[in-house]
Backbone as numpy.savetxt, mean C-alpha at the origin, in Angstrom:
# Nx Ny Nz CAx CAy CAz Cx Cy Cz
-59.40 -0.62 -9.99 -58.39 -0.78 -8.92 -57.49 -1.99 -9.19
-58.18 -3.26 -9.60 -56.99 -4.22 -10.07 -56.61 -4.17 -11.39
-56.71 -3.32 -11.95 -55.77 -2.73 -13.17 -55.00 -2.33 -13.23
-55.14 -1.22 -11.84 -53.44 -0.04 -11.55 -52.66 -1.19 -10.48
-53.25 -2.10 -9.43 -52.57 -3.26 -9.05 -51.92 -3.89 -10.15
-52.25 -4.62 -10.72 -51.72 -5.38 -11.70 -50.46 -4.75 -12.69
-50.68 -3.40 -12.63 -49.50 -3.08 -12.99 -48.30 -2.47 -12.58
-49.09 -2.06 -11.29 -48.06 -2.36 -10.34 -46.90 -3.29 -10.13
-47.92 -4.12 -9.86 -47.23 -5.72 -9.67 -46.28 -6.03 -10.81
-46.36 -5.64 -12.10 -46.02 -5.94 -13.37 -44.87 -4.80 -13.50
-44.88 -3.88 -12.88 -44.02 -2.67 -12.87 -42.56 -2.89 -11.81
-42.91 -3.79 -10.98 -41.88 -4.24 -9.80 -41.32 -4.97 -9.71
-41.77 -6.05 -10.55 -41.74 -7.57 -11.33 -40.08 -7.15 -12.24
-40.74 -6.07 -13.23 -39.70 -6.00 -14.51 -38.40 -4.98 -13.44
-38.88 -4.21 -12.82 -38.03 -3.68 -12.38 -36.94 -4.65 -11.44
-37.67 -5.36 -10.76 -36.62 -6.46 -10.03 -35.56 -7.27 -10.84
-35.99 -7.84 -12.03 -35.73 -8.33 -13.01 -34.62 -8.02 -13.78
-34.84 -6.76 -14.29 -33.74 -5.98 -14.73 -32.64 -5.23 -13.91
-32.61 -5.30 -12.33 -31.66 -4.90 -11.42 -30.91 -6.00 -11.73
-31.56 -7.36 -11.35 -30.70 -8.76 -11.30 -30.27 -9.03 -12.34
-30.69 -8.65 -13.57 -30.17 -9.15 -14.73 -28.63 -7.82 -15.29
-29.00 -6.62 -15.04 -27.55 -5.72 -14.62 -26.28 -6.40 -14.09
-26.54 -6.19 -12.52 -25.95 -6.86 -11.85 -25.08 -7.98 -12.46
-26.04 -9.15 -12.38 -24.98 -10.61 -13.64 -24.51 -9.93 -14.65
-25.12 -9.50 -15.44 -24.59 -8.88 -16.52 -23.28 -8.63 -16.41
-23.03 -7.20 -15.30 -21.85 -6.56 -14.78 -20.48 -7.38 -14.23
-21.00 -8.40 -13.68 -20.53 -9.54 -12.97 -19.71 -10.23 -14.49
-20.86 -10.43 -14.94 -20.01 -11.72 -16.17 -19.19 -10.58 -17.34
-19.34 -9.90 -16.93 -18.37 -9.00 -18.11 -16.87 -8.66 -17.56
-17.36 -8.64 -16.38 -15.57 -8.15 -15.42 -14.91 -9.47 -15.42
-15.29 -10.42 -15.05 -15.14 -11.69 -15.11 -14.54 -12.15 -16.31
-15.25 -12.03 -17.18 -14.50 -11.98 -18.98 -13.08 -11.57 -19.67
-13.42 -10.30 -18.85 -12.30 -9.73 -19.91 -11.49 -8.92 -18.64
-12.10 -8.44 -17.64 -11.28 -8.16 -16.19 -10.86 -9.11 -14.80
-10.73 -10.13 -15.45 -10.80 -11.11 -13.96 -9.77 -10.88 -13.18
-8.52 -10.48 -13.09 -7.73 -10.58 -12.24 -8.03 -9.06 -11.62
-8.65 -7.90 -12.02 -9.13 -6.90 -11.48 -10.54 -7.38 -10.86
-11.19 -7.64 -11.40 -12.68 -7.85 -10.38 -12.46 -8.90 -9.37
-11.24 -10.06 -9.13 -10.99 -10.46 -8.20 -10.42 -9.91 -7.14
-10.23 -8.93 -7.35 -8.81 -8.57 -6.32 -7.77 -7.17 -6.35
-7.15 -7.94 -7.93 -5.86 -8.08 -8.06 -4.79 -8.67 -7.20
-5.16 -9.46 -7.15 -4.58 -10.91 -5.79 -3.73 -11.30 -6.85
-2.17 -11.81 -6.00 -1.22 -11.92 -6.57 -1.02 -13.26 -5.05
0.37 -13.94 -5.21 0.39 -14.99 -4.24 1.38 -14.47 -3.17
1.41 -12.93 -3.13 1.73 -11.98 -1.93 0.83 -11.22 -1.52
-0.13 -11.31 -2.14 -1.51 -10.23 -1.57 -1.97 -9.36 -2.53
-2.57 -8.15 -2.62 -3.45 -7.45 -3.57 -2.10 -6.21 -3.88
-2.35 -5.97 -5.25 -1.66 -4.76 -5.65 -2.33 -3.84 -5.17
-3.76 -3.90 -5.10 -4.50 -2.23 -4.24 -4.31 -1.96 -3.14
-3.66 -3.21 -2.16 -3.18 -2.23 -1.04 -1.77 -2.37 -0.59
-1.63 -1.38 0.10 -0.01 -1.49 0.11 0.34 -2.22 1.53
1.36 -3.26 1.37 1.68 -3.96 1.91 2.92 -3.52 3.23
3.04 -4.30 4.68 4.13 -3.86 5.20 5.17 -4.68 4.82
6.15 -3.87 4.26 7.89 -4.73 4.20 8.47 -4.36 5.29
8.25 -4.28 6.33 9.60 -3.78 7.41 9.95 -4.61 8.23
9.11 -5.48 8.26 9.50 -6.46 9.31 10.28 -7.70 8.29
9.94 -7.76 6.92 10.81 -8.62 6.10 11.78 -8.86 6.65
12.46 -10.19 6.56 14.11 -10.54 7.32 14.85 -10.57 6.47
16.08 -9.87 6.54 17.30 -9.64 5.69 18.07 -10.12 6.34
18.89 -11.71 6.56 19.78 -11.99 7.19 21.53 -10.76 6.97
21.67 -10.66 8.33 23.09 -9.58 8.12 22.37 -8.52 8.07
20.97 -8.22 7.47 20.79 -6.57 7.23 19.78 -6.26 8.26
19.57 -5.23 8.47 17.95 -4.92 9.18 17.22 -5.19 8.24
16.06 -5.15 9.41 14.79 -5.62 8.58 14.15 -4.85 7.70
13.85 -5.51 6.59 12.95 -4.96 5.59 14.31 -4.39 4.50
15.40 -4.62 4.84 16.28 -4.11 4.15 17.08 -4.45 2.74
16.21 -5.39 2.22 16.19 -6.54 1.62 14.76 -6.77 -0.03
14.46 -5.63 0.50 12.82 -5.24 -0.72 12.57 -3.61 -0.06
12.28 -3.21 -1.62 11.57 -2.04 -1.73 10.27 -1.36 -0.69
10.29 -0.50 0.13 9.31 -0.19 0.78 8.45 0.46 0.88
7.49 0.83 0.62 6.25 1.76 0.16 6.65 3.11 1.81
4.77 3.90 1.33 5.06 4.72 2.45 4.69 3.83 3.62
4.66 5.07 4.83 4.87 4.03 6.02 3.32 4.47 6.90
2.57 3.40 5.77 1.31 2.91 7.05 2.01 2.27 8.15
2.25 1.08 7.85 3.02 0.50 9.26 4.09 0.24 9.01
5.00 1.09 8.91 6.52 0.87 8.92 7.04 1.52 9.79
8.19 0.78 10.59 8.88 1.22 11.37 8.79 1.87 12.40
9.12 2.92 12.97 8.37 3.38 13.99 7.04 3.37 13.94
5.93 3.50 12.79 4.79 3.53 13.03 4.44 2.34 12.99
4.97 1.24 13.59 4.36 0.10 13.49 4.20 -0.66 14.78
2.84 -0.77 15.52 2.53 -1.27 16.92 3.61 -2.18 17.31
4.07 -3.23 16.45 4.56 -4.18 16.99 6.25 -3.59 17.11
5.98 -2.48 16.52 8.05 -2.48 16.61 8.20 -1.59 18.07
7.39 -1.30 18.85 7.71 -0.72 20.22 6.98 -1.86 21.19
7.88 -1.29 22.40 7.72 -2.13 23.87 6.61 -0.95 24.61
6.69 0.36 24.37 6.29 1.00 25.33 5.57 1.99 24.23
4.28 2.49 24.93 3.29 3.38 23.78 4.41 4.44 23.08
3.93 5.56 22.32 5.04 6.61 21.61 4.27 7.92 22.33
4.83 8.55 21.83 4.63 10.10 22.69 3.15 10.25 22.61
2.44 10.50 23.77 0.62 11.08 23.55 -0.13 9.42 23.80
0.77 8.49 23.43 0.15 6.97 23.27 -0.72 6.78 21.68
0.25 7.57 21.17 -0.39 7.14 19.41 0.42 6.78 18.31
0.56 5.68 17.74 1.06 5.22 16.93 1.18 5.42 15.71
1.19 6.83 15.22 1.07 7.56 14.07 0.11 7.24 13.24
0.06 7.27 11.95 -0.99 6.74 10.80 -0.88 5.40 10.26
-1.45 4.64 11.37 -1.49 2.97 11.27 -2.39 2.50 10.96
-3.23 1.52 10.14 -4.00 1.27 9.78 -4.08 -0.30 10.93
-3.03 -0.54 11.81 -3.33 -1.70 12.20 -3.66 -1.15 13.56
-4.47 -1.69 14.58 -4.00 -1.14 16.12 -3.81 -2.77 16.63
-2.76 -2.57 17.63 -2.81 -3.67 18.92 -3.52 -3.56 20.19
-3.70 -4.27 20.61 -4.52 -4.29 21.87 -3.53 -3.64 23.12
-2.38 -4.36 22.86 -1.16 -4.00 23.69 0.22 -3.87 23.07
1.02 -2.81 23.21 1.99 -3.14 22.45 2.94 -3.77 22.56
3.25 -4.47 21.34 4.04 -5.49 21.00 3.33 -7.14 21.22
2.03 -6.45 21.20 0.95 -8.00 20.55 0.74 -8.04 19.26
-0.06 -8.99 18.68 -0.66 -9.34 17.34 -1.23 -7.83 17.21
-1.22 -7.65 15.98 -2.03 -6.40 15.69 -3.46 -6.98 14.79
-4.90 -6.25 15.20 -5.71 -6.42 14.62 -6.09 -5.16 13.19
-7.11 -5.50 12.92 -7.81 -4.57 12.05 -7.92 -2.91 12.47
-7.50 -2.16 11.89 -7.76 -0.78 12.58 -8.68 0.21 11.33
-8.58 1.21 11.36 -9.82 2.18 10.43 -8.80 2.75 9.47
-9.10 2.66 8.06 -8.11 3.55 7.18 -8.27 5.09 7.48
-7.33 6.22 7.35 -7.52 7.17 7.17 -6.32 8.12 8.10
-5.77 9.23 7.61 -4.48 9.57 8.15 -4.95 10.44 9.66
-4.17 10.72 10.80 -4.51 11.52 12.53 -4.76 12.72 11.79
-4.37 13.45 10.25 -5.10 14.53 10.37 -4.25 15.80 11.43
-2.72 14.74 11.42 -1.96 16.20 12.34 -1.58 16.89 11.48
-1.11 18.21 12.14 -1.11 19.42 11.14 0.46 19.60 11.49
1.32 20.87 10.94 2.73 21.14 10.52 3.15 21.36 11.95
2.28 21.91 12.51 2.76 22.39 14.04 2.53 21.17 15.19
2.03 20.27 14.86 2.05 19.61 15.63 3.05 18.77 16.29
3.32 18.70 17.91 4.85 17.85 18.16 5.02 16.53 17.97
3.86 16.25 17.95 3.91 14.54 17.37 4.05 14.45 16.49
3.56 14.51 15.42 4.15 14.62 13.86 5.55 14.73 13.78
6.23 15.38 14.13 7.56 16.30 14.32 8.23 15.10 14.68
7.87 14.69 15.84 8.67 13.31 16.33 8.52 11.75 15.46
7.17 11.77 14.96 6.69 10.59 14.10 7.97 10.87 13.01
7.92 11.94 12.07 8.92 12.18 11.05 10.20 12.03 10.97
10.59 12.72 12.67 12.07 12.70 12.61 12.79 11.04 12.97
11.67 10.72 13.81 12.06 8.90 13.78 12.13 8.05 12.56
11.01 8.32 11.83 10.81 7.89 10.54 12.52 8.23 9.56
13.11 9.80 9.59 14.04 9.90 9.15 15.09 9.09 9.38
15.36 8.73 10.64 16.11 7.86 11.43 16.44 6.48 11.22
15.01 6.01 10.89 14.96 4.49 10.26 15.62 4.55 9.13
15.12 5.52 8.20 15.88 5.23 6.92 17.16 5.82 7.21
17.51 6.70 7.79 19.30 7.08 7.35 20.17 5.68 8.23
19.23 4.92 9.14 20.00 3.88 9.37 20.21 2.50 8.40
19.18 2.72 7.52 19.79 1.82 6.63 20.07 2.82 5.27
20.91 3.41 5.35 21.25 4.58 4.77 21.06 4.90 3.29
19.49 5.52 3.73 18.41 6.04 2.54 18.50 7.37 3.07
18.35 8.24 2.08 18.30 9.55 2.23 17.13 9.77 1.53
15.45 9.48 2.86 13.95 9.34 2.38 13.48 10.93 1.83
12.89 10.60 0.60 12.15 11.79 0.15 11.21 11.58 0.61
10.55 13.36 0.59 8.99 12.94 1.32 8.17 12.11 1.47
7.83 11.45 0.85 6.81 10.34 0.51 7.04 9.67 1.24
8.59 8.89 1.73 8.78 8.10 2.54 8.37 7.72 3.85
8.13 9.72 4.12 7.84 9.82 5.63 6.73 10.49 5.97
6.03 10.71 5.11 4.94 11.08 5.15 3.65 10.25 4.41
2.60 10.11 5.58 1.32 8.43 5.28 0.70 9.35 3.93
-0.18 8.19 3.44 -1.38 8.92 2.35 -2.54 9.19 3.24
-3.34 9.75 2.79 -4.78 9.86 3.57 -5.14 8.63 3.56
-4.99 7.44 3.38 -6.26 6.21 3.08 -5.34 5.39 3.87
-4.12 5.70 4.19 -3.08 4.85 4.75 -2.72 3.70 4.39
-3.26 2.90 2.99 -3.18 1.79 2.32 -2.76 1.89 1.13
-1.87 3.34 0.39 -1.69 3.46 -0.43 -0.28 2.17 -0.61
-0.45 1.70 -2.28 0.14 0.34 -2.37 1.22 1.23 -3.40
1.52 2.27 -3.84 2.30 3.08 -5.01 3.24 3.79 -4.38
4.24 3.93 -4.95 5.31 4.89 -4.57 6.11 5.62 -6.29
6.74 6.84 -5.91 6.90 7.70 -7.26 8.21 6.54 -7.75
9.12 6.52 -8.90 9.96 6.51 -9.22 10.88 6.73 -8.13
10.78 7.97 -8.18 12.01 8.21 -6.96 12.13 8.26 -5.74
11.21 7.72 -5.02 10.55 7.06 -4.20 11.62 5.79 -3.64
11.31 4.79 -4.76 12.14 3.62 -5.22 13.82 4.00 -5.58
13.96 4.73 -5.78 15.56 4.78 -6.51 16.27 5.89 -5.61
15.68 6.10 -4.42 16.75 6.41 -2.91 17.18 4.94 -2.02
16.24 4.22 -2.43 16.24 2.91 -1.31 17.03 2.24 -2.23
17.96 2.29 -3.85 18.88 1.64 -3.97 19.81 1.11 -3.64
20.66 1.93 -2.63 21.73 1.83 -1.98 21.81 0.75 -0.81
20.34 0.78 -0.20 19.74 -0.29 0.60 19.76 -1.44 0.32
18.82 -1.48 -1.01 18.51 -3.14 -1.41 19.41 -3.52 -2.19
20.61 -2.68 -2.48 21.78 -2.67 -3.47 22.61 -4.04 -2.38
22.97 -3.42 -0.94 23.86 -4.08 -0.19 23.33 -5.20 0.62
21.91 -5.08 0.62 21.21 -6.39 1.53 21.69 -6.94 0.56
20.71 -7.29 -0.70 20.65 -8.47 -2.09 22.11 -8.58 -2.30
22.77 -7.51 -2.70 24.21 -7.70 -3.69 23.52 -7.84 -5.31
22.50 -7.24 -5.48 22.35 -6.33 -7.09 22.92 -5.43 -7.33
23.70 -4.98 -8.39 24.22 -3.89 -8.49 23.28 -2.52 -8.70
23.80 -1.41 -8.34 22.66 0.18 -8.71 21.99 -0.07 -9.81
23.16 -0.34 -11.01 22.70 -0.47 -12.18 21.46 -1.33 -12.87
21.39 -2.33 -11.92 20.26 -3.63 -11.91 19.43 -3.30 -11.73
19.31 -2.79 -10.26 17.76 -2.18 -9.65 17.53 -1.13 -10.05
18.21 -0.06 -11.01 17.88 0.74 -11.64 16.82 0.44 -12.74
17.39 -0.40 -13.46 16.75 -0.78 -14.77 15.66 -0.98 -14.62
15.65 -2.66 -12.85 14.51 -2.92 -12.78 13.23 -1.84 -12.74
13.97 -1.11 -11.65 12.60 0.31 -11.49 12.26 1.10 -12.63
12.95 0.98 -13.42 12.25 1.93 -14.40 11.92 0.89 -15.48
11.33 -0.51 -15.51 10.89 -1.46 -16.27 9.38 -1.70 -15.18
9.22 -1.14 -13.87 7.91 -1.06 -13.25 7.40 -0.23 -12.93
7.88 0.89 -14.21 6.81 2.48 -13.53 5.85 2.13 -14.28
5.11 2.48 -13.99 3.71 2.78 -14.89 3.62 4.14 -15.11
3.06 4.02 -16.24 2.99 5.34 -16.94 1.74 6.21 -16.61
1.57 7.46 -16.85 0.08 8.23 -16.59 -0.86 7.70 -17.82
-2.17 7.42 -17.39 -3.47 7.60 -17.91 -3.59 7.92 -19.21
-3.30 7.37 -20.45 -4.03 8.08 -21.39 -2.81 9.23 -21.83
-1.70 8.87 -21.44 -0.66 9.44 -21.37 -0.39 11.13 -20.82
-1.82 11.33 -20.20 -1.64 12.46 -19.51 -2.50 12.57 -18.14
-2.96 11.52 -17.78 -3.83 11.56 -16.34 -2.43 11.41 -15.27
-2.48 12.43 -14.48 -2.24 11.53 -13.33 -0.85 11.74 -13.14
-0.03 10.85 -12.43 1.66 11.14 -12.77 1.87 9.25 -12.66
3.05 9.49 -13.30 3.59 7.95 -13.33 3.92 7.65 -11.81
4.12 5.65 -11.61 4.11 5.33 -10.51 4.66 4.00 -10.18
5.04 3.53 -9.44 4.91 2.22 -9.63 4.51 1.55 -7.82
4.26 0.01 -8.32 3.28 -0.87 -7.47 4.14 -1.42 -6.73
4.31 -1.03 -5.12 5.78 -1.64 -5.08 5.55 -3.35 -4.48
4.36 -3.55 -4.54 4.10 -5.23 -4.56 4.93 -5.69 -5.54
4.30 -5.49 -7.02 4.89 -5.59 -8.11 6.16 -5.34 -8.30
6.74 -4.41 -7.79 8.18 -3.82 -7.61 8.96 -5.24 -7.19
8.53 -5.95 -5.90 9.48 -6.45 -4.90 8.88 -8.33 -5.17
8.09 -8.07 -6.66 8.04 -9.70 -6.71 8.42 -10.23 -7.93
9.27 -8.94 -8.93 10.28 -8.48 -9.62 11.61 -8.93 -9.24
11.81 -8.37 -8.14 13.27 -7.56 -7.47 13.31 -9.77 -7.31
12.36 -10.17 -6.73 12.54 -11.38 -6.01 12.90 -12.19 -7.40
12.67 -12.44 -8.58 12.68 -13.18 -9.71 13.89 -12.71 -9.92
14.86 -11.11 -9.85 16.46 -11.30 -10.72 17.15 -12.06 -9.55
16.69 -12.20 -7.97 17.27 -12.77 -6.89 17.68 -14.35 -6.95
16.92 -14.92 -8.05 16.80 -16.78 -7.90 17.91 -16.91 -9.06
């Protein structure tokens, strides 16, 4: 009996051992040769993995956010707690990842993941056509993406062309020419996987801390 104990003991021992020694292992290797990925990807505007709100950005002379590139709209614009006085149709704030307590307070932490409305739904319908609204007022003519959330609602990527409708925008806030922010955007797509995973993309963190360096 203290034979099959003992190796027991000796069996739980190595096994503990070798979890912890994985683990560091795993640790000191990302660390090595991945550190700015196993940190983060923390940049001194926040993480490239999640996508950030630009809408409230101040564009003196322009509306807001009119002034940098804008991803889709977790919390942009109409879908964003703080940009209404009074709840929105049903009392839901489309696919927000932030909620307020009250609107037009601080917004806290809310749950990733999209309402899950469907084509027929009238809220959607209204979320979209407002959404259209925002942008033809700062006169973008939004492709889908624009106006429609990701499932995770933190997506930080937008397509190419995504980016190169909102020229005309950040063309007249900044005073870059088309031709400028052209170039720039297609000097921050990223390419697919292995040159065939996936579709090209770009980071519009990365995009708009770019856009900020031809600005100085």
């Amino acid at each position: 009996m203290l034979a099959h104990l003992r190796r027991g003991v000796i069996l739980a021992l190595v096994a503990l051992v070798l979890t912890f020694a994985y683990a560091y292992a795993g640790t000191g290797v990302s660390q090595l040769f991945f550190k700015h990925q196993a940190d983060g990807s923390i940049t001194a505007n926040g993480s490239t993995l999640i996508g950030q709100n630009w809408s409230a950005t101040k564009c003196p002379g322009h509306p807001l956010g009119s002034c940098v590139f804008q991803g889709r709209p977790d919390d942009l614009g109409p879908y964003a707690d703080t940009s209404k006085t009074t709840p929105s149709p049903a009392g839901h704030p489309g696919d927000d990842p932030l909620v307020s307590s009250s609107y037009g307070g601080p917004p806290v932490n809310g749950e990733s993941g999209g309402t899950s409305l469907g084509p027929r739904s009238k809220e959607f319908l209204t979320f979209t056509k407002e959404l259209v609204a925002y942008w033809h007022a700062r006169g973008v003519d939004p492709t889908p993406d624009l106006v429609t959330t990701s499932e995770s609602d933190y997506d930080p990527d937008i397509s190419q062309d995504d980016a190169l409708v909102q020229i005309p925008m950040v063309s007249k806030a900044t005073g870059l020419s088309a031709s400028t922010l052209t170039h720039l955007i297609k000097q921050e797509t990223m390419g697919t996987q292995l040159g065939f995973l996936g579709t090209s993309y770009i980071d519009v963190l990365q995009l708009n801390e770019a856009l900020v360096k031809l600005e100085k």
